[in-house]
DRENKOL-573102 format. One record per atom (N, C-alpha, C): atom name; x, y, z; residue number from 1; residue in three letters. Coordinates in nm, 3 decimals. Layout:
% DRENKOL-573102
- CA:X:Y:Z:NUM:ALA .
...
This chain:
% DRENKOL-573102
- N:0.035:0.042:0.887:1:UNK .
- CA:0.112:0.087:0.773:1:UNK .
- C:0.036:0.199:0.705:1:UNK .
- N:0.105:0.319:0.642:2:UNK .
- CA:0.093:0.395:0.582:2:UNK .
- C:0.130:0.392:0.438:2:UNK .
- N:0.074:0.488:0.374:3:UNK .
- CA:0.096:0.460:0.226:3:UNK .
- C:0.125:0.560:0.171:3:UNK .
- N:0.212:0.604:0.032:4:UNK .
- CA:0.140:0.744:0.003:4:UNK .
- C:0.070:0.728:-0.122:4:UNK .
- N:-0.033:0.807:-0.072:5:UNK .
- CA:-0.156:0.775:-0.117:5:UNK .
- C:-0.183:0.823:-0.272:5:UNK .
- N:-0.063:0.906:-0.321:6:UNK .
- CA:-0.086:0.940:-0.464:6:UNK .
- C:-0.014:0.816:-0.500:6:UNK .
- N:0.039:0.736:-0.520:7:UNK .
- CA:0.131:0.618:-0.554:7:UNK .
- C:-0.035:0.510:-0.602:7:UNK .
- N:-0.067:0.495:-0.524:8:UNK .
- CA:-0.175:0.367:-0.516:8:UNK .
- C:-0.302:0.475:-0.593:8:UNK .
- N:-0.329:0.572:-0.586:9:UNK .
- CA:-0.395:0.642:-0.699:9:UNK .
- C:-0.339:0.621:-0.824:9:UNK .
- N:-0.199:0.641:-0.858:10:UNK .
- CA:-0.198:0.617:-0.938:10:UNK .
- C:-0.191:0.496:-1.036:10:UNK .
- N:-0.179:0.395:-0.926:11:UNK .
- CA:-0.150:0.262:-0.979:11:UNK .
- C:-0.325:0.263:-1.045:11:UNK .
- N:-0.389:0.248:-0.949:12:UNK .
- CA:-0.534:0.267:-0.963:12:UNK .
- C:-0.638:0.326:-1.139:12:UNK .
- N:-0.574:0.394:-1.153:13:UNK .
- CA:-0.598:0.515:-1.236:13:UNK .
- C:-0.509:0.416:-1.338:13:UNK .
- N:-0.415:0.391:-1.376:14:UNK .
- CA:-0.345:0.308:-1.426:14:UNK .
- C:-0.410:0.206:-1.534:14:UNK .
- N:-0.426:0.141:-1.441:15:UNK .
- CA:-0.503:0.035:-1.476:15:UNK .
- C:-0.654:-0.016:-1.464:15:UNK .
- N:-0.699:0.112:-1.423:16:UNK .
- CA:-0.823:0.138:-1.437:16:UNK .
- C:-0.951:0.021:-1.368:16:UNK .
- N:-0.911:0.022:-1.274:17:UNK .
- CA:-0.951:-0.064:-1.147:17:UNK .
- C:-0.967:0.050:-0.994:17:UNK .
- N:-1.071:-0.010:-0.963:18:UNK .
- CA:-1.137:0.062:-0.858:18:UNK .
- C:-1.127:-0.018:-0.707:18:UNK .
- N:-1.080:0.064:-0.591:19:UNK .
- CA:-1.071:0.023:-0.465:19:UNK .
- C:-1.123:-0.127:-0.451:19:UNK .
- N:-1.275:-0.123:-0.482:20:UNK .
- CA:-1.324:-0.218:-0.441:20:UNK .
- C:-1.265:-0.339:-0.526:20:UNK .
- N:-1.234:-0.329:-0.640:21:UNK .
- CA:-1.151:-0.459:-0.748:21:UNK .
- C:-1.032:-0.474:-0.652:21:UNK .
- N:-0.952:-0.407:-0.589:22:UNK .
- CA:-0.810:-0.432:-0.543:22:UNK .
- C:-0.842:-0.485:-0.384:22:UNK .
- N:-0.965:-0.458:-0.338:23:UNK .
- CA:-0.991:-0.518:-0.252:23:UNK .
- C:-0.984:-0.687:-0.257:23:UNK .
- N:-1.069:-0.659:-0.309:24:UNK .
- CA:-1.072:-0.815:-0.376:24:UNK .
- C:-0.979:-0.925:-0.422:24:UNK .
- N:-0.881:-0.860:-0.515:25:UNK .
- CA:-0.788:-0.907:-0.540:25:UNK .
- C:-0.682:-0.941:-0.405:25:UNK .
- N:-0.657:-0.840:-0.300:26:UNK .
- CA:-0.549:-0.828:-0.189:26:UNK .
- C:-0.635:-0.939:-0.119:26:UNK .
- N:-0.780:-0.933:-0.104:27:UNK .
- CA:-0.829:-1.025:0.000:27:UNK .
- C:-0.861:-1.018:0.118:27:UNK .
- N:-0.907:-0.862:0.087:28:UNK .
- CA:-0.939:-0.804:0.240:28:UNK .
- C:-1.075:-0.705:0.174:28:UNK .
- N:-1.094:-0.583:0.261:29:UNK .
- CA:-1.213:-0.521:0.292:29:UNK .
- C:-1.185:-0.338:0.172:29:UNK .
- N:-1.293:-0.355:0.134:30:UNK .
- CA:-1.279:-0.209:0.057:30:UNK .
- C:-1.217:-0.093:0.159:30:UNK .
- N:-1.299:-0.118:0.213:31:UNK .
- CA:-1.284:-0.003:0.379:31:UNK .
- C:-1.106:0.031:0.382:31:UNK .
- N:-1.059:-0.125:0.440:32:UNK .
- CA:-0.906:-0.082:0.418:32:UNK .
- C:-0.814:-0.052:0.318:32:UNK .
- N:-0.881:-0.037:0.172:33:UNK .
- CA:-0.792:0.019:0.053:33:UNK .
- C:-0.865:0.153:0.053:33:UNK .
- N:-0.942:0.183:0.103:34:UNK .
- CA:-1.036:0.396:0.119:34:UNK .
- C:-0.952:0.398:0.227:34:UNK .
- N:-0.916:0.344:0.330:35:UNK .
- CA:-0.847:0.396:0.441:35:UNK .
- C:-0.641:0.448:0.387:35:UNK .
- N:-0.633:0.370:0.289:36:UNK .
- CA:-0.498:0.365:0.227:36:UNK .
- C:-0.522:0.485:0.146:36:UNK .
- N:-0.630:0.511:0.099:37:UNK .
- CA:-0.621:0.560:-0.036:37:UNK .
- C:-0.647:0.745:0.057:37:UNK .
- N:-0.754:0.726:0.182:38:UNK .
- CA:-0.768:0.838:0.233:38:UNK .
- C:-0.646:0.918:0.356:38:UNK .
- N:-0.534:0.813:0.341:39:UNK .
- CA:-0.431:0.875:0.399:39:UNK .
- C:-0.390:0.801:0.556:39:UNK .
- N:-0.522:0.691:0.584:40:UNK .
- CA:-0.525:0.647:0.720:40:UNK .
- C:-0.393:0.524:0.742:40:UNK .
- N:-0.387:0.460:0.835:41:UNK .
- CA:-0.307:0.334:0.810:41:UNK .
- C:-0.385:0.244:0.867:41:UNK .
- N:-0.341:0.106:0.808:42:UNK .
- CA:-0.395:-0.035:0.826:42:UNK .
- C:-0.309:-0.099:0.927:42:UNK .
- N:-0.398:-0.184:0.969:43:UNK .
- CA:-0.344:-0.279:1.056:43:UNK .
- C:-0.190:-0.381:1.002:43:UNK .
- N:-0.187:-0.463:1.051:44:UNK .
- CA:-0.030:-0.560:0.987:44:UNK .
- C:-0.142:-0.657:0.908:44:UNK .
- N:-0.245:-0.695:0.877:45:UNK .
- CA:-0.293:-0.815:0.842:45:UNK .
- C:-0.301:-0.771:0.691:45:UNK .
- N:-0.362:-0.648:0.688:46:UNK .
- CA:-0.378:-0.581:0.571:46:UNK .
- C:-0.206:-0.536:0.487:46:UNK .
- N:-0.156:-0.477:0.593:47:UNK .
- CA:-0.011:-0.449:0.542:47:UNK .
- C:0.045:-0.567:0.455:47:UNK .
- N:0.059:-0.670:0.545:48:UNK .
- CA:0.105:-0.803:0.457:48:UNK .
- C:0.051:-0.847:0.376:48:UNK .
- N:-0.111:-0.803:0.336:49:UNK .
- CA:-0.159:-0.871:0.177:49:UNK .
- C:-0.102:-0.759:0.067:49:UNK .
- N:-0.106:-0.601:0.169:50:UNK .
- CA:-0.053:-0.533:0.023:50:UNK .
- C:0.048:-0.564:-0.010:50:UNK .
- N:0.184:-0.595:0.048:51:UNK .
- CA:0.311:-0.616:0.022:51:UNK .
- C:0.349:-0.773:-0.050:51:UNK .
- N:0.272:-0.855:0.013:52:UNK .
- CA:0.250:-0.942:-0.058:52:UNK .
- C:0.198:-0.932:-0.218:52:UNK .
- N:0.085:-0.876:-0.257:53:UNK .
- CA:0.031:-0.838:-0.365:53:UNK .
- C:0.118:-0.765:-0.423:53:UNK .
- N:0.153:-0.632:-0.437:54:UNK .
- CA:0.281:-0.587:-0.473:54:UNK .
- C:0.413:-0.589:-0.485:54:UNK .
- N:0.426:-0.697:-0.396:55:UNK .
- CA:0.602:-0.720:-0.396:55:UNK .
- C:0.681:-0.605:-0.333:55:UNK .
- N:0.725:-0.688:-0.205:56:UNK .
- CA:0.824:-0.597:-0.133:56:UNK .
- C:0.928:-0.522:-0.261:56:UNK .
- N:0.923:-0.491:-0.367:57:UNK .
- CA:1.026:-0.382:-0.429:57:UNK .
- C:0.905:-0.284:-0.455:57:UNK .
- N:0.845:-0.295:-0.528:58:UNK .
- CA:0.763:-0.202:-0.555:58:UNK .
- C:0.642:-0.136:-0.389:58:UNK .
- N:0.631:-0.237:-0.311:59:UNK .
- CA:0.530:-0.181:-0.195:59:UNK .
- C:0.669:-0.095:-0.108:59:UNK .
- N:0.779:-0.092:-0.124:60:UNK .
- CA:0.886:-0.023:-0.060:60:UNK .
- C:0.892:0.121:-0.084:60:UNK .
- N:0.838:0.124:-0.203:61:UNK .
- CA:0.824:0.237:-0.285:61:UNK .
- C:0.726:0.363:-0.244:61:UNK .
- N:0.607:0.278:-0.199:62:UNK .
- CA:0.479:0.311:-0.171:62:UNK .
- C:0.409:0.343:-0.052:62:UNK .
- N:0.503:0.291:0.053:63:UNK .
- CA:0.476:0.298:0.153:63:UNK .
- C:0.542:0.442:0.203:63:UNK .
- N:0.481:0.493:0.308:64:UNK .
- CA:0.539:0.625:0.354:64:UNK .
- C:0.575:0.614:0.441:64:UNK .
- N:0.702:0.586:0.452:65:UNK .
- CA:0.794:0.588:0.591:65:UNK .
- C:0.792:0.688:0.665:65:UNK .
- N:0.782:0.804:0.615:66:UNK .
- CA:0.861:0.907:0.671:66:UNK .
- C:0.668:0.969:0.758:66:UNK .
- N:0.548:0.906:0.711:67:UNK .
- CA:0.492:0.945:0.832:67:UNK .
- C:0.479:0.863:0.915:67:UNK .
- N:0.496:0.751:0.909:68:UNK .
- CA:0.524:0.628:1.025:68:UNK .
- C:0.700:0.648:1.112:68:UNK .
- N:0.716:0.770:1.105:69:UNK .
- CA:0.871:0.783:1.138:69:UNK .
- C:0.946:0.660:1.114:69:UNK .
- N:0.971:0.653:1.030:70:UNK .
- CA:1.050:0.531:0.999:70:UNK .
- C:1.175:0.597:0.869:70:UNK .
- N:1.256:0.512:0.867:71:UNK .
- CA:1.347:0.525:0.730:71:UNK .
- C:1.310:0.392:0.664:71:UNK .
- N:1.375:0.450:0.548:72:UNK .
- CA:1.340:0.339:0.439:72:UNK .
- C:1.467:0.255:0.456:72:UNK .
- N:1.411:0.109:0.429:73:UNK .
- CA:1.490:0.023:0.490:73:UNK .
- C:1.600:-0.008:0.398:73:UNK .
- N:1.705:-0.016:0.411:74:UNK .
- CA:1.845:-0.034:0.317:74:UNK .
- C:1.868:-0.166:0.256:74:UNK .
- N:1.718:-0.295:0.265:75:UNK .
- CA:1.778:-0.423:0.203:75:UNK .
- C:1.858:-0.411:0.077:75:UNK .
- N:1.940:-0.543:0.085:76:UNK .
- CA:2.038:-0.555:0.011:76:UNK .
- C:2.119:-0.460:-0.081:76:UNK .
- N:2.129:-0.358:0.024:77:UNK .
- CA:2.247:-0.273:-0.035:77:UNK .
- C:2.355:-0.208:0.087:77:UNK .
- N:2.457:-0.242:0.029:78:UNK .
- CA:2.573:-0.240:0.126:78:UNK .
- C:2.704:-0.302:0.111:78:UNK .
């Protein structure tokens, strides 16, 4: 999974918490929130604590589909 990476800066910046705090909190490795934050993508293990932690409405938001060629997914609307 990909992210875009000004989104989670800004959450960051926000609330004034640093990689390594959100590490912590998600329950995984600093490494993979610098890898989010530096543009890279994470594995699915990591994907599912961010989305988990954020909530599929808001991690829908955040995620960058469009460099994972993907579209953004149309739940519950239709």
């Amino acid at each position: 999974m990909k992210i875009r990476k000004e989104l989670l800066q800004a959450f960051l910046d926000k609330y004034g918490i640093t990689a390594a705090m959100l590490a912590r909190e998600i329950g995984t490795d600093k490494r993979e929130i610098q890898m989010l934050l530096d543009g890279g993508a994470v594995n699915e293990a990591t994907a599912r604590k961010f989305i988990y932690y954020f909530g599929a409405d808001e991690a829908v938001k955040m995620i960058d589909w469009a460099a994972m060629g993907k579209q953004i997914p149309n739940i519950g609307k239709g």
